[in-house]
Phi, psi and omega in degrees: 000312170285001178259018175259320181280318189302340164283354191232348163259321191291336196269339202269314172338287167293310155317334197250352173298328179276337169272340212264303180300337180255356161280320160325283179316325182284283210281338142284018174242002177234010136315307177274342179282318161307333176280302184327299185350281179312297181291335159312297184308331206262351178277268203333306185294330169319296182304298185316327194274335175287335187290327168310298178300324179307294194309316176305324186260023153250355141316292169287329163317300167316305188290304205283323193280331201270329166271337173315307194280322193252048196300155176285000000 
């Protein structure tokens, strides 16, 4: 009879290690999935504005050589 309870407190034991570890695990993965989240977006917003700038300054370059060289 006690190794039947010592056995049903160690499974209630380990039962309660698996949930505590997988509640642990979930908030910390969805922790690191919102910093991704974020750091993506902020590289994304980042890359556009520079392609943006390129083109507006390979635009005007274009605009300023084409009047020097090529006048009316």
């Amino acid at each position: 009879m006690n190794t039947e309870l010592i056995y049903e407190l160690q499974l209630l034991q380990q039962s309660r290690v698996n949930k505590f570890a997988e509640e642990l695990t979930d908030h910390f993965m969805s922790s690191v999935e919102a910093v991704n989240e974020k750091f993506a977006s902020s590289i994304s917003k980042r890359g556009s504005m520079l392609m943006l700038l390129e083109s507006k300054l390979s635009f005007s370059t274009l605009k300023k050589l084409r009047q020097r060289f090529f006048k009316k």
